[in-house]
C-alpha beads as a LAMMPS data file, in Angstrom:
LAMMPS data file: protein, C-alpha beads

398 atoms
397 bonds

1 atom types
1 bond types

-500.0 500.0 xlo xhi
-500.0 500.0 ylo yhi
-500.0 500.0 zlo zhi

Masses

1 110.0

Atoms # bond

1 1 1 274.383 -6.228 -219.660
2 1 1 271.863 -8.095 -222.114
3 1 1 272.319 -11.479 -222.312
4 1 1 271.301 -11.419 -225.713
5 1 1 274.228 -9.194 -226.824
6 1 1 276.627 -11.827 -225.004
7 1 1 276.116 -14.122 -227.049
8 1 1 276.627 -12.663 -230.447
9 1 1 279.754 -12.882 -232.075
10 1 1 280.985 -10.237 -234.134
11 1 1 283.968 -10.503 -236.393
12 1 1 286.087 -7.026 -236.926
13 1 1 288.333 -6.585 -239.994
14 1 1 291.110 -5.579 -237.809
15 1 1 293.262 -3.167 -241.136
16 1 1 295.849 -2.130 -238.723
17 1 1 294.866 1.562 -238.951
18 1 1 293.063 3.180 -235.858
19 1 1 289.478 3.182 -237.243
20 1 1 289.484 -0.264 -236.954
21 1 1 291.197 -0.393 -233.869
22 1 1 289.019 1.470 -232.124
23 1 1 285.764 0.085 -233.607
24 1 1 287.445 -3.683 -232.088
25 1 1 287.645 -2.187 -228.868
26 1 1 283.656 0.139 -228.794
27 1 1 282.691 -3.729 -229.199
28 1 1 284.285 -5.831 -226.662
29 1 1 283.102 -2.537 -224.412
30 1 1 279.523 -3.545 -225.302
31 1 1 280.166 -7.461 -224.491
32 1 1 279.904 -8.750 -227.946
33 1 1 281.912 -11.715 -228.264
34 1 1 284.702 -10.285 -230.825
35 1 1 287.601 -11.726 -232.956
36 1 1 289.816 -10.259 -234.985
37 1 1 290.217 -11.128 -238.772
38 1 1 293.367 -9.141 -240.605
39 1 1 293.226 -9.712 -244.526
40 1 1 296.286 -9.859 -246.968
41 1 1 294.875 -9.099 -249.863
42 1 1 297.349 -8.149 -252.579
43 1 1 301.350 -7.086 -252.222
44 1 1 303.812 -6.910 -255.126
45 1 1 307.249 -5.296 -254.508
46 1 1 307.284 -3.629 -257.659
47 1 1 304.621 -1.731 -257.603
48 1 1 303.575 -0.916 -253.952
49 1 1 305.710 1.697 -251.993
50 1 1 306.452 -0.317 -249.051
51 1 1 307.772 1.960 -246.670
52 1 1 304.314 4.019 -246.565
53 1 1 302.050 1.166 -246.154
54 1 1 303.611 -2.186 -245.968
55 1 1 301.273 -4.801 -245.607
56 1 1 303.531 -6.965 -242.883
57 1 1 303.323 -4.026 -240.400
58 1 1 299.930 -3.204 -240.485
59 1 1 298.839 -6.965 -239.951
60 1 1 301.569 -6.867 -236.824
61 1 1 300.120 -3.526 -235.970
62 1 1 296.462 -5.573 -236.158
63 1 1 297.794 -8.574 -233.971
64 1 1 299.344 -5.864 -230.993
65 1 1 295.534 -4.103 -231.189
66 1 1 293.844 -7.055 -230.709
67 1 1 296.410 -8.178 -228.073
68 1 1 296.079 -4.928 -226.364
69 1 1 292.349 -4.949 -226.099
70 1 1 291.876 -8.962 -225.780
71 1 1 289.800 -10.599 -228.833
72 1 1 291.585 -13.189 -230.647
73 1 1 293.164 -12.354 -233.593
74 1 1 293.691 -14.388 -237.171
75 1 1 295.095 -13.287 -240.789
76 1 1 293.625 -14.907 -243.638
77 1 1 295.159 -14.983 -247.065
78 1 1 292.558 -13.425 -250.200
79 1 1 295.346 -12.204 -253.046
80 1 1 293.718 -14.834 -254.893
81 1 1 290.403 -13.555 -254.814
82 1 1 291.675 -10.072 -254.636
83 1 1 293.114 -10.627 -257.841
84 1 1 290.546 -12.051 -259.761
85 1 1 287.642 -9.503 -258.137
86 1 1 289.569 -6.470 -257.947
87 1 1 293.069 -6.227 -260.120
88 1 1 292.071 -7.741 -262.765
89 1 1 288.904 -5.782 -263.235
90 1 1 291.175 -2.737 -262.726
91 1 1 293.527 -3.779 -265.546
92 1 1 290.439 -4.415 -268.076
93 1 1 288.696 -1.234 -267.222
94 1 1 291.910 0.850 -267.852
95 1 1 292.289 -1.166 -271.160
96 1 1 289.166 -0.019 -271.919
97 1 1 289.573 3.470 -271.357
98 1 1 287.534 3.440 -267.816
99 1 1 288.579 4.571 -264.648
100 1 1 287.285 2.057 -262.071
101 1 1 286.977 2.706 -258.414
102 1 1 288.548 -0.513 -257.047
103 1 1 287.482 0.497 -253.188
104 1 1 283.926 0.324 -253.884
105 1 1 284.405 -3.013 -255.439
106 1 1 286.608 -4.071 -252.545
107 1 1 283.724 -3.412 -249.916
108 1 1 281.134 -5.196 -252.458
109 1 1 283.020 -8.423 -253.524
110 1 1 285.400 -8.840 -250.697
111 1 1 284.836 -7.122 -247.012
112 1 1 280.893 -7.823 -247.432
113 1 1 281.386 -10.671 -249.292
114 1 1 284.152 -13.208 -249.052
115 1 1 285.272 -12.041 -245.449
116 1 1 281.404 -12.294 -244.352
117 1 1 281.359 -15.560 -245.779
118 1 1 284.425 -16.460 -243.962
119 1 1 283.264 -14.449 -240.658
120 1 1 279.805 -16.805 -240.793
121 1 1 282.447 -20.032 -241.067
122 1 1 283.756 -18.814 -237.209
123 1 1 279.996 -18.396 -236.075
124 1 1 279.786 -15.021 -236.449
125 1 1 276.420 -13.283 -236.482
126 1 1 277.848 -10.059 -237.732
127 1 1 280.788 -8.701 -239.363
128 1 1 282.138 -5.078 -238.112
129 1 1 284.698 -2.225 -239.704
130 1 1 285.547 0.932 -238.995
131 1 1 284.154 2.781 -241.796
132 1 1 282.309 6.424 -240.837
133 1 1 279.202 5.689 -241.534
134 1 1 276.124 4.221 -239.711
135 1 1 273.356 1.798 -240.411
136 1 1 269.495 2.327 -239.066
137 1 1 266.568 -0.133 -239.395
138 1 1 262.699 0.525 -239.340
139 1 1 259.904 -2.189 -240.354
140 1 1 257.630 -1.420 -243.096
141 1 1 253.847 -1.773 -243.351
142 1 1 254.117 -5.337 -244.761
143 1 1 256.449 -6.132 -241.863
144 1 1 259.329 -6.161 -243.394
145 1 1 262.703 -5.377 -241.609
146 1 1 264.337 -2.392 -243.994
147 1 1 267.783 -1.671 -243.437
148 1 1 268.932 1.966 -244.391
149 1 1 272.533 3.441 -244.739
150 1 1 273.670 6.012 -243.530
151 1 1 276.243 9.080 -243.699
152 1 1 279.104 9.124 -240.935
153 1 1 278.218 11.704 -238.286
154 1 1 282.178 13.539 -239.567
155 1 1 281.475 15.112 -242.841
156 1 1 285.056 15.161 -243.244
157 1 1 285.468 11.375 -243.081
158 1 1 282.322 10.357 -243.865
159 1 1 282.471 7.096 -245.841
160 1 1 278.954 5.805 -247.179
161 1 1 280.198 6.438 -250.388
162 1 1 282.424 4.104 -250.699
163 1 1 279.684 1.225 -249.249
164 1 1 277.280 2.375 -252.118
165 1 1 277.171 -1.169 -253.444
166 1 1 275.771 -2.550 -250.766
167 1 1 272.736 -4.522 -249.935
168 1 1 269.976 -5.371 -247.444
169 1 1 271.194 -8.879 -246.782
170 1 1 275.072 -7.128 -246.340
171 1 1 273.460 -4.327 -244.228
172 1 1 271.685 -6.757 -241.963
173 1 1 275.035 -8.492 -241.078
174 1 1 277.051 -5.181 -240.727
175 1 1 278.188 -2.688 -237.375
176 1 1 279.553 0.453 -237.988
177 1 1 280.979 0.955 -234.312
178 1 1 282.734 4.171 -234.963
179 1 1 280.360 5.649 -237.896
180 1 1 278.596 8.214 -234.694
181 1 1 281.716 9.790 -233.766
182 1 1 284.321 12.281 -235.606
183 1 1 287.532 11.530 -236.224
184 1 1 289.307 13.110 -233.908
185 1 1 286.826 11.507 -230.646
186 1 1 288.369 7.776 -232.191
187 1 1 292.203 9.345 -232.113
188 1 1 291.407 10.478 -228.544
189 1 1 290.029 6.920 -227.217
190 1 1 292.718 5.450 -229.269
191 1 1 295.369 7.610 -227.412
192 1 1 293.916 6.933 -223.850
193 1 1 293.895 3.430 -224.690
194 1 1 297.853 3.649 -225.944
195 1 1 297.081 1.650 -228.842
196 1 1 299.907 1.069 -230.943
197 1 1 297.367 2.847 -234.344
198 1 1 296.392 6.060 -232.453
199 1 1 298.755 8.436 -234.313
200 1 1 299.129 6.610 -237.189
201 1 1 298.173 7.898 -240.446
202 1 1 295.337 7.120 -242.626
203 1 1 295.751 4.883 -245.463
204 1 1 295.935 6.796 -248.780
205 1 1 295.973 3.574 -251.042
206 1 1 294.070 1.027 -252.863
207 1 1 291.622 -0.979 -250.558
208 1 1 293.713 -3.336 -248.151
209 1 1 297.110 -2.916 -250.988
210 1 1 298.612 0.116 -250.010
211 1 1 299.705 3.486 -251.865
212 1 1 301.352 1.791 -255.369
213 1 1 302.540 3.814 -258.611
214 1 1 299.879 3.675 -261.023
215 1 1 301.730 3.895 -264.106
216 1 1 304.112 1.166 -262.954
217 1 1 300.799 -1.037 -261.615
218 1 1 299.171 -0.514 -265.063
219 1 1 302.574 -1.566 -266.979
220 1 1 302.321 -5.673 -265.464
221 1 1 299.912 -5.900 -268.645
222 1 1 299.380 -2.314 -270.086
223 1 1 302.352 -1.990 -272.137
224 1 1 303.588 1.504 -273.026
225 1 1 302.650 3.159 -276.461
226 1 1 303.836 6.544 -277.637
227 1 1 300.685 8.494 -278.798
228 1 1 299.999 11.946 -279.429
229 1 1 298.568 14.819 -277.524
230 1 1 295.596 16.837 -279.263
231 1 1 294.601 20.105 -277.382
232 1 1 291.034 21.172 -278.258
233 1 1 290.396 25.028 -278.221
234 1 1 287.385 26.619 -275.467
235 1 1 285.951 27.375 -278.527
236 1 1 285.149 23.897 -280.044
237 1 1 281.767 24.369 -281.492
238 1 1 280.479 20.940 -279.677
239 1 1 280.052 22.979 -276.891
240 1 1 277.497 25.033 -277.769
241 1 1 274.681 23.670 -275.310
242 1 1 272.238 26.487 -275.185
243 1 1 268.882 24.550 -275.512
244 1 1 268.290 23.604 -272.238
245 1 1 265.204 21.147 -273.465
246 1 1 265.212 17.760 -272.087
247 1 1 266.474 16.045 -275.111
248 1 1 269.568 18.020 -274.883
249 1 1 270.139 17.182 -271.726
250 1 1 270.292 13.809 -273.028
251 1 1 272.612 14.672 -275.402
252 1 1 274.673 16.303 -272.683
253 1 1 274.895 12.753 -271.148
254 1 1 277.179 11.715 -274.170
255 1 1 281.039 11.872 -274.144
256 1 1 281.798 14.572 -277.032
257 1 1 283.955 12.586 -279.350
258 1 1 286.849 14.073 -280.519
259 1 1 289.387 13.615 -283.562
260 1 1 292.946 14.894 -284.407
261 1 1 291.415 17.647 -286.607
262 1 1 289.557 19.258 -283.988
263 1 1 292.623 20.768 -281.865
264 1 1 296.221 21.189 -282.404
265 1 1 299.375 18.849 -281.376
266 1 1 301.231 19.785 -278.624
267 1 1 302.978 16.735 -277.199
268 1 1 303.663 12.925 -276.901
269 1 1 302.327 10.425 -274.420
270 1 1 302.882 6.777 -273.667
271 1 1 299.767 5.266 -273.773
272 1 1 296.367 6.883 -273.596
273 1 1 294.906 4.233 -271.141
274 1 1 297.406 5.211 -268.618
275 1 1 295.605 8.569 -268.147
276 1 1 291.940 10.215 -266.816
277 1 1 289.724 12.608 -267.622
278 1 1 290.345 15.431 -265.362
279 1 1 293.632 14.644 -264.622
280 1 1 296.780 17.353 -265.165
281 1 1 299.871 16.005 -264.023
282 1 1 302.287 13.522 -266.140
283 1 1 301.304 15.285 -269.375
284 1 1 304.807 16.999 -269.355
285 1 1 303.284 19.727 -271.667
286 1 1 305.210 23.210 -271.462
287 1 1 304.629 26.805 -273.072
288 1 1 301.121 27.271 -272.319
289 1 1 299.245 29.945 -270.494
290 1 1 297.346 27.864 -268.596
291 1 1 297.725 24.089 -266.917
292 1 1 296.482 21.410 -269.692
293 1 1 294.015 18.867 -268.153
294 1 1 292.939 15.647 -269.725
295 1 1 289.169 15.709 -271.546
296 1 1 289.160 12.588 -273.183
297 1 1 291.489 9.616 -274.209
298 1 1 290.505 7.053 -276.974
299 1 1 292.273 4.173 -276.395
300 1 1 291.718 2.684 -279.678
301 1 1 293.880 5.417 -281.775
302 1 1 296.074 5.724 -278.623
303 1 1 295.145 9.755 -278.492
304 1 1 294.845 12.468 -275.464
305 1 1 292.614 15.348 -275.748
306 1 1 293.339 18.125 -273.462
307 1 1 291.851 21.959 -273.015
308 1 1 293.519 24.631 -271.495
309 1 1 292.846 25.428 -267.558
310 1 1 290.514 24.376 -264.963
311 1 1 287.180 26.007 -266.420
312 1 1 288.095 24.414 -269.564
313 1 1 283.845 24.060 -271.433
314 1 1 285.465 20.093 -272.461
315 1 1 285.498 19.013 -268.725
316 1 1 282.135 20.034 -267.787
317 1 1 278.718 18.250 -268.716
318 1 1 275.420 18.490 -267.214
319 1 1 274.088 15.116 -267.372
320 1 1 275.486 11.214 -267.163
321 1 1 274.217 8.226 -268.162
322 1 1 274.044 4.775 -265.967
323 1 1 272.783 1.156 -268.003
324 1 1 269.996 -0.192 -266.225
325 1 1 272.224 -3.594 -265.925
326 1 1 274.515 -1.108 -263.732
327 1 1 272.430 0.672 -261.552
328 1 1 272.249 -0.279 -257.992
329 1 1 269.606 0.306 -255.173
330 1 1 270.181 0.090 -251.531
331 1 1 266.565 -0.130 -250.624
332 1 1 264.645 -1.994 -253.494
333 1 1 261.366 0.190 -252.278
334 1 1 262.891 3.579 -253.219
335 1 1 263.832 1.937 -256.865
336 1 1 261.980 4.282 -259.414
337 1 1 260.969 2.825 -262.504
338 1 1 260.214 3.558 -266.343
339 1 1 258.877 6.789 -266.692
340 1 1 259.312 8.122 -262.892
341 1 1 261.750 10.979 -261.762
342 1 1 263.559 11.098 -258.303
343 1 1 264.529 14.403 -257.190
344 1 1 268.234 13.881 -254.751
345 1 1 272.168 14.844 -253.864
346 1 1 273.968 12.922 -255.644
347 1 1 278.080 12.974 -255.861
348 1 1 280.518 11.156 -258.546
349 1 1 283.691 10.949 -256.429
350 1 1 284.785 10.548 -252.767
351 1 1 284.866 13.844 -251.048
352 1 1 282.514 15.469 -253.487
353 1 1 280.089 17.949 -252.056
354 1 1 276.649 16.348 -252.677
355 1 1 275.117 18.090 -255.916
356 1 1 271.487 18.655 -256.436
357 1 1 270.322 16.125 -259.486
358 1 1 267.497 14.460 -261.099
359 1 1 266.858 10.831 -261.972
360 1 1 265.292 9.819 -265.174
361 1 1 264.158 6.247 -265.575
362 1 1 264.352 5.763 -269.514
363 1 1 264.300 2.198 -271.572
364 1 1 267.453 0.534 -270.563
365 1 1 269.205 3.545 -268.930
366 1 1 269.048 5.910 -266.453
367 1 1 269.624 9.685 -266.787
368 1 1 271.228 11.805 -264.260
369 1 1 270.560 15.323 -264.941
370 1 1 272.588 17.948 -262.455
371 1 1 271.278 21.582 -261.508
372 1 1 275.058 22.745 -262.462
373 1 1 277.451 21.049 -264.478
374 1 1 280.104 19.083 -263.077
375 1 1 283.755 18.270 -264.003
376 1 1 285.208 15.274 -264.815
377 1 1 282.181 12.765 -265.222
378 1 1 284.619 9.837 -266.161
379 1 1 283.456 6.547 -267.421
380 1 1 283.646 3.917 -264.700
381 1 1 283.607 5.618 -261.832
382 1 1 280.553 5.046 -259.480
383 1 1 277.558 8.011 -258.504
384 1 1 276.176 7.814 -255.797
385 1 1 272.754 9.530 -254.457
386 1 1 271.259 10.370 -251.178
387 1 1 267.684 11.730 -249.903
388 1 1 269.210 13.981 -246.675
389 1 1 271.917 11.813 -245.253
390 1 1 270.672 8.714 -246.461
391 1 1 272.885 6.405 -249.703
392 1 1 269.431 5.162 -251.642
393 1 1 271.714 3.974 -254.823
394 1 1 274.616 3.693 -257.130
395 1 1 275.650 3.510 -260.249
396 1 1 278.726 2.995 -263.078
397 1 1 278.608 5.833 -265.123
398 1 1 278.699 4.683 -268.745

Bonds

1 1 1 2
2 1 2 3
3 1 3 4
4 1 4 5
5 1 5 6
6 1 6 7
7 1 7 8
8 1 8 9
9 1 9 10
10 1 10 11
11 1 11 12
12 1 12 13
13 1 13 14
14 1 14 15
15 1 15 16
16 1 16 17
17 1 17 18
18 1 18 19
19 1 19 20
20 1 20 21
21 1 21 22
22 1 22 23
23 1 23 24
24 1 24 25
25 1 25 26
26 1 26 27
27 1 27 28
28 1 28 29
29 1 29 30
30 1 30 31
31 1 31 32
32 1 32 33
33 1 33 34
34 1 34 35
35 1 35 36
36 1 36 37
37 1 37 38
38 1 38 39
39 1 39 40
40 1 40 41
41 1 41 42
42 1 42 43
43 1 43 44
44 1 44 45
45 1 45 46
46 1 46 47
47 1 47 48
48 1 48 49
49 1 49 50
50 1 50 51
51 1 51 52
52 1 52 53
53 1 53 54
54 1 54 55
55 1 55 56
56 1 56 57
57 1 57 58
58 1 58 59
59 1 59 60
60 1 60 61
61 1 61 62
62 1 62 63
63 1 63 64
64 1 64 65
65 1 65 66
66 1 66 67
67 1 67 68
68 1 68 69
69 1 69 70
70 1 70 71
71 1 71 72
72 1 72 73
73 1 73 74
74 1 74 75
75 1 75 76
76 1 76 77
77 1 77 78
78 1 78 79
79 1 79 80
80 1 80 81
81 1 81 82
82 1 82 83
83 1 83 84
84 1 84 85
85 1 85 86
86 1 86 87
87 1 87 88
88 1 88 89
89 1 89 90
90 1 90 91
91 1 91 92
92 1 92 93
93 1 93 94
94 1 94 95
95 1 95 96
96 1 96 97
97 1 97 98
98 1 98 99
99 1 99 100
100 1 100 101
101 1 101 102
102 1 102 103
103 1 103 104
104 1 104 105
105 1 105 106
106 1 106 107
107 1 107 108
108 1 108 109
109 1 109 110
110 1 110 111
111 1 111 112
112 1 112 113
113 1 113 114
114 1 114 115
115 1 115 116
116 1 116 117
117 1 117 118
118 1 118 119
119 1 119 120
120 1 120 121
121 1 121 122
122 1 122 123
123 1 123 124
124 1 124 125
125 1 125 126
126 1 126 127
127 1 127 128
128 1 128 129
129 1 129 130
130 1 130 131
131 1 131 132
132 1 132 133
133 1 133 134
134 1 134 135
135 1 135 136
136 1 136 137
137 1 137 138
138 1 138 139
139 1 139 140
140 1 140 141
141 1 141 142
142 1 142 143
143 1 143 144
144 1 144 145
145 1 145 146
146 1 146 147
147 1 147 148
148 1 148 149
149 1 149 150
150 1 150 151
151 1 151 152
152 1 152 153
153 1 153 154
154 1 154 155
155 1 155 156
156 1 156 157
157 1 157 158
158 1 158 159
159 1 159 160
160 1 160 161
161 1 161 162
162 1 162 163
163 1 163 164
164 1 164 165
165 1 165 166
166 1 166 167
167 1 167 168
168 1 168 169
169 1 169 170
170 1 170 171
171 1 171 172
172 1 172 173
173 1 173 174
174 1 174 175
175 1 175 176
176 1 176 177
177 1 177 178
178 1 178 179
179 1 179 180
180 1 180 181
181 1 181 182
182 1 182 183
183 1 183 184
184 1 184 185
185 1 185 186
186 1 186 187
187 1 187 188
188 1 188 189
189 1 189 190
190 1 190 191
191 1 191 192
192 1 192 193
193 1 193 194
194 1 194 195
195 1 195 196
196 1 196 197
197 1 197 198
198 1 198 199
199 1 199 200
200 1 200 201
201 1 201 202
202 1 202 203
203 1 203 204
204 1 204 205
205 1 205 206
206 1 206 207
207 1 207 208
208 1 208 209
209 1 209 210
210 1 210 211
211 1 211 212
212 1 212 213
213 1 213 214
214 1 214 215
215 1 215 216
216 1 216 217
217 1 217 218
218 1 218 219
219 1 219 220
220 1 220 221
221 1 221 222
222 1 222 223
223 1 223 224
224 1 224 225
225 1 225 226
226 1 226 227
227 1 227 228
228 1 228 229
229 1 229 230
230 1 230 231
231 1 231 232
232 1 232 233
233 1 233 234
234 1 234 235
235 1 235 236
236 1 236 237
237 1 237 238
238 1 238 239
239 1 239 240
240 1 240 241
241 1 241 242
242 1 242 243
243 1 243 244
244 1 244 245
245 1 245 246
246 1 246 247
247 1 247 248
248 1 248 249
249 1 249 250
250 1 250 251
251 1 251 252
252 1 252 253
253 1 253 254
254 1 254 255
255 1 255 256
256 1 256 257
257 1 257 258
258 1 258 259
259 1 259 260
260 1 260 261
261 1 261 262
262 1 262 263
263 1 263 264
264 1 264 265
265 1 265 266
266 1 266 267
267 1 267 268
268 1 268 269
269 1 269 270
270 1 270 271
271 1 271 272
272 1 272 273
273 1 273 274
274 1 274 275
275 1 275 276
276 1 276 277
277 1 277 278
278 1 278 279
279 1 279 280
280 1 280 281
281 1 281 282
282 1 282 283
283 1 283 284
284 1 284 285
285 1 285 286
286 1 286 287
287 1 287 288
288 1 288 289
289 1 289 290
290 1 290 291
291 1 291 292
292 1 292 293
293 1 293 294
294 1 294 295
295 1 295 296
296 1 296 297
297 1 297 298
298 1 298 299
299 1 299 300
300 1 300 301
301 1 301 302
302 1 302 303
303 1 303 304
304 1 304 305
305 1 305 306
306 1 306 307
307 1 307 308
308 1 308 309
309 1 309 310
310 1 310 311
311 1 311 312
312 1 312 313
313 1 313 314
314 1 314 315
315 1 315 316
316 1 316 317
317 1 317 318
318 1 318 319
319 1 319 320
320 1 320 321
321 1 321 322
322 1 322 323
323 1 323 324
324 1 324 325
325 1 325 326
326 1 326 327
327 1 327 328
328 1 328 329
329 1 329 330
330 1 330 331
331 1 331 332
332 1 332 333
333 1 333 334
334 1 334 335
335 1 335 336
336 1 336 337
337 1 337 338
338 1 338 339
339 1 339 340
340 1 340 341
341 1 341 342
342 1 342 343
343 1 343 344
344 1 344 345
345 1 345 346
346 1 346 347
347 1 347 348
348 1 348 349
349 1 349 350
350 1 350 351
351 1 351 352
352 1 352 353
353 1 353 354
354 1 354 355
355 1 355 356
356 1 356 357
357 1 357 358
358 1 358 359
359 1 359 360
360 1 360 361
361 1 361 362
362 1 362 363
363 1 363 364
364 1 364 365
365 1 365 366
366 1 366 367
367 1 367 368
368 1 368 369
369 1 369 370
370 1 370 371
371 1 371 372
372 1 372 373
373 1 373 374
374 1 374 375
375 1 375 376
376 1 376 377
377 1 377 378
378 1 378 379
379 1 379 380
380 1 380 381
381 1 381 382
382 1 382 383
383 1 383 384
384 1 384 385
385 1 385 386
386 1 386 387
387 1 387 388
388 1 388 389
389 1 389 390
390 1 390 391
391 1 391 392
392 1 392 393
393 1 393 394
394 1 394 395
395 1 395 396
396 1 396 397
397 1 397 398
């Protein structure tokens, strides 16, 4: 074994879930020098659903892993920074109007940020988690060590997306142990290992808090309102987008705006920041043909605007728009610049197919035009895109 790998340290954020578990163990296997770091990061009793991911058991689940395998093992306390990085930013965006994604924000500020900072404190010289994706280097003509990310080898759990904020300095301290092997190859060394995380389930919740009732975590300082529900017809003349020049394209970038007078009211709400675009349940809507599904709110007249089924024209748009304040490149040498196009796949939620799309470099924004429309572009949310497997950039879509 290489002497040189001996002496690195690596320090795994140990979740309690068997990803992490697993990516502890492909380590010490290796003869990195490895401790384990568990993070409490936010719990509140009256909004998280204890019983299907409490907090206390996964960190006990983290210690028995890390007992099991032999690395040392600490917790370290972040709700404070958790807090002020992550909820908070949640609560303003949804006051807004916005839907944030608070994972992506979770990997930038605090696993690659705070807990590397903290991971350097023990003398680590890299930090490790068990996300499904992977991490490749090459040097470039000026000799410069470029670091590139990388899809998980499981399409089905493949995670770069979620790590799209990320950049060369995080991806030079960063192991994906796990990101070359599907799912079910980490269950089955998990298993053979008897680790006390090989059948347990994934975590469905917010990064590192657990599965919590939205409308209940909005309501600590998004009181309710009663509003009313407008429902706009297929017909809406907005939606006439024949002209397939560029500068409608453009056009098809902005959020239609809507008013009571375009649709018809067909229900109450109580409060418009508590819902999405896209979304269909909790509208408690009855007697139409078809399911109603969110198009827009406006938070500051406290109004829904919904359309009728799936395929409703209101949900779909062929372009998006990302300020140039917001956009985010993984590798600074595939940044395009005023003027240029970049052909790539691009997707605007976890679990998306990738879509084919163009990038337009404009003054002070960037245009992202798709080949097909897609549903649900919602403000806040992050796009990512990708040349073949590769995350280039992100973005907040305005």
């Amino acid at each position: 074994m290489e002497t040189s790998v001996m002496k690195k340290r690596v320090v795994v954020g140990l979740s309690g879930g068997v990803d992490s578990s697993v990516a502890a163990y492909l380590l010490k296997q290796k003869g990195y020098d490895v401790i384990g770091l568990f993070m409490k990061n936010w719990h509140d009793e009256s909004v998280t659903i204890s019983n299907e991911c409490p907090w206390l058991e996964d960190s006990n689940d983290a210690m028995l892993v890390a007992e099991k395998i032999g690395i040392p093992f600490q917790t370290v306390d972040l709700s404070k920074e958790y807090k002020e990085l992550i909820v908070d930013y949640m609560f303003d965006e949804y006051a807004k109007g916005r839907t944030p994604n608070p994972d992506i924000l979770c990997n930038r500020e605090i696993k690659f940020n705070i807990f590397l900072n903290i991971a350097r404190s023990l003398g680590a010289d890299f930090i490790a988690t068990g996300h499904y994706s992977q991490k490749r280097e090459f040097i470039n003509p000026h000799g410069d060590k470029i670091y590139r990310l990388i899809a998980g080898m499981d399409s089905n759990k493949d995670q770069s997306y979620f790590l799209c904020q990320l950049n060369q300095e995080q991806l030079s301290k960063v192991i994906f142990p796990i990101g070359h092997l599907m799912k079910s190859e980490v269950r089955k060394i998990a298993k053979n290992l008897n680790l006390v995380t090989s059948d347990k389930k994934d975590s469905q919740g917010l990064c590192f808090v657990g599965k919590v009732r939205l409308p209940d975590f909005l309501q600590q300082k998004l009181k309710p309102k009663k509003g009313k529900i407008i429902e706009i017809p297929a017909d809406f003349e907005s939606y006439n987008t024949s002209n397939e020049n560029f500068e409608s394209l453009i056009n098809q970038s902005k959020k239609i705006k809507y008013s009571m007078e375009d649709g018809k009211l067909v229900g109450e709400h109580h409060g418009a920041h508590f819902f999405t675009i896209g979304q269909r349940k909790g509208l408690r809507v009855g007697g139409t043909s078809d399911p109603l599904f969110v198009l827009d709110t406006d938070v500051k007249t406290n109004i829904i605007f919904v359309g009728q089924g799936k395929n409703h024209p209101g949900l779909y748009r062929k372009a998006l728009k990302i300020n140039t304040n917001e956009i985010h490149w993984v590798r600074n040498d595939q940044r395009i610049f005023l003027g240029e196009t970049l052909e790539v796949m691009a997707r605007i939620r976890y679990r998306q197919p990738l879509q084919k799309a163009r990038l337009c470099q404009s003054e002070g924004v960037m245009y992202v035009v798709f080949e097909k429309p897609q549903s649900s572009i919602t403000s806040g949310q992050f796009i990512a895109w990708y040349k073949n497997d590769e995350l280039l950039g992100s973005g907040v879509i305005n």
